[in-house]
N, C-alpha and C positions, 0 to 999 in steps of 0.2 A: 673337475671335481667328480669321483665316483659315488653313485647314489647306491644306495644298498638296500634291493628289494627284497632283502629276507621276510619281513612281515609282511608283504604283499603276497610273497611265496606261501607263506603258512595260511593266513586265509582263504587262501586258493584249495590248499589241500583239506583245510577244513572242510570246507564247503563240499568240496568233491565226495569225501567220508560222507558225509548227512545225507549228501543226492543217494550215493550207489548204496549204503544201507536201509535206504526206503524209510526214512526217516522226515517228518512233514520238516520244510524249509522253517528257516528261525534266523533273524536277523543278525546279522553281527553283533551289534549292540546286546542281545538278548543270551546268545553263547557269549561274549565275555564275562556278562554279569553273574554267569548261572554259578554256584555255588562247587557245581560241577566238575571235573577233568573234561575234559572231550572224550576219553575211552569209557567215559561212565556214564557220561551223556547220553552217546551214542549206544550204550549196550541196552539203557534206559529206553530209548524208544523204541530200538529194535522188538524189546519186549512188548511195550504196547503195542506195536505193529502185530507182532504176531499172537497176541490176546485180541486184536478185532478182529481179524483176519477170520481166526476161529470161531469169535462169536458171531461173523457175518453167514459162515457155515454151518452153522448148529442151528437145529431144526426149533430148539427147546427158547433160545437165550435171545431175546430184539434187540440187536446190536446199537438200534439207534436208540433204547431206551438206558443203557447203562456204558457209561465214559470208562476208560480204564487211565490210570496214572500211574507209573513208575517209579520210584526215588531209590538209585544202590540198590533196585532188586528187589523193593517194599511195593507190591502193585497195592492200588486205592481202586476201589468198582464206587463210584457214585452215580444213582439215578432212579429208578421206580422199574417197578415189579408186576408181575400181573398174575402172578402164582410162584408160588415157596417155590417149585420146581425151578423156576425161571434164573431165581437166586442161587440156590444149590448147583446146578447145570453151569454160573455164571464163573463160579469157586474152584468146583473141579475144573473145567479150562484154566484156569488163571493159575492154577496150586500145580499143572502139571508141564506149562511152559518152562521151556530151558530159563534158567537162568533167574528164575523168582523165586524168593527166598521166603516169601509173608505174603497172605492175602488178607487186607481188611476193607470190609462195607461199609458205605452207608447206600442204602438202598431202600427206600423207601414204598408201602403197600399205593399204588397207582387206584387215585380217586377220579372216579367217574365225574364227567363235567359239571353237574347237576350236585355234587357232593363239595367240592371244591370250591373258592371263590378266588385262588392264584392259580390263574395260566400262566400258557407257556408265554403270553406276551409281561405280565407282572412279573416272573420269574425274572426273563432276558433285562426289564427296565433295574430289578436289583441289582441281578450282574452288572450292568453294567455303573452303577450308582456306588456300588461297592468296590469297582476296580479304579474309579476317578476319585475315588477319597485313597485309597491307597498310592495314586500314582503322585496325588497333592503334598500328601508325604513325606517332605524330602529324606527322613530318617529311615525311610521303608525300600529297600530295593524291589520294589511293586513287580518288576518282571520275573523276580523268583516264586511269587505267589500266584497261582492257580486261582479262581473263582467260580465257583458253581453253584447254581442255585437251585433248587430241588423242593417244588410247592414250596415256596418263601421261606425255604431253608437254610440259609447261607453254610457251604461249605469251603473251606478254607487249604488248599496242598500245597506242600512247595519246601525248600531250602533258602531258609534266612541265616541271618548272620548272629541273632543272640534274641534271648528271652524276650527284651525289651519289642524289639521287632514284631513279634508274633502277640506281646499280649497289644500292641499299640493296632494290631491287623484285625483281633478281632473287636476291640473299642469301634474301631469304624466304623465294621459290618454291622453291627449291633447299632448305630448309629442310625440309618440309613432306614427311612420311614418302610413299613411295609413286610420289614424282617422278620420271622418268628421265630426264630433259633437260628445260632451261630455253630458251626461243630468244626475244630479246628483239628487239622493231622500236619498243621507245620512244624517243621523240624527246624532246632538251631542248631547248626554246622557244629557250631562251639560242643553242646553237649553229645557230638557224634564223635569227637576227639575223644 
């Protein structure tokens, strides 16, 4: 009996695309589910790649203080600030990378330790408190949803599959002791038709 490793073949080649375009690795599981083609995927990180790349070079912009996200060419800058400069500097990189079509913020003015009572340790225990209500979900395909938490922010990215999805994404986060606001930029595939 002849076995037919055509899908072995294509993951194969998938996976090869993701390494040589410098694109961080993504499990199998996580590229099936993405809402995504793989030419969109992949053009998708490519741009983040090359929006940190830039922000890791610019003198103005702390690469490790602001995330960038991609969706079809929509980058997302979520993270905190230490001057308007920082923000503006963070925009024009992002507005003038190939292939980005929109830049939208949330970025937030960065509170001194002493002004603050959510660290970076509160933050991470939300993230992740907000990504295990999402995963418990079975109606939520949790791996298309991004989670970021920003001073006990909850921010929400990604490509779902309908309204339902995204208002039930942020019920959670909003759930989830600790939270102070939810600000959702997920998208339903459906209303991208």
């Amino acid at each position: 009996m002849r076995q037919n490793y055509f899908p072995l073949y294509l993951f194969f080649l998938l996976g090869l695309a993701l390494l040589t375009t410098g694109c961080p690795p993504k499990t199998i599981y996580e590229i099936a589910m993405d809402e995504r083609s793989v030419g969109d995927l992949t053009k998708d990180k490519e741009i983040e790649a090359k929006v940190k790349t830039e922000f890791a070079d610019d003198e103005t912009v702390d690469a490790l203080d602001i995330s960038v996200y991609s969706f079809y060419g929509d980058v997302y800058l979520v993270g905190q600030k230490q001057t308007e400069a920082q923000e503006k500097r963070a925009i024009e990189i992002s507005k003038k990378t190939e292939g980005v079509k929109s830049v939208t913020t949330y970025i937030l003015q960065s509170k001194g330790k002493d002004e603050d009572s959510c660290g970076t340790t509160n933050s991470l225990e939300i993230t992740g408190k907000v990504s295990a209500a999402l995963i418990g979900d079975k109606d939520i395909w949790s791996t298309n949803v991004e989670v970021q938490t920003v001073q006990c922010n909850v921010v929400l990215l990604g490509l779902v599959g309908s309204e339902e999805e995204i208002e039930k994404s942020i019920v959670h986060a909003k759930g989830v002791e600790g939270v102070r606001s939810v600000k959702s930029f997920l998208v339903s595939v459906k209303a991208r038709k």
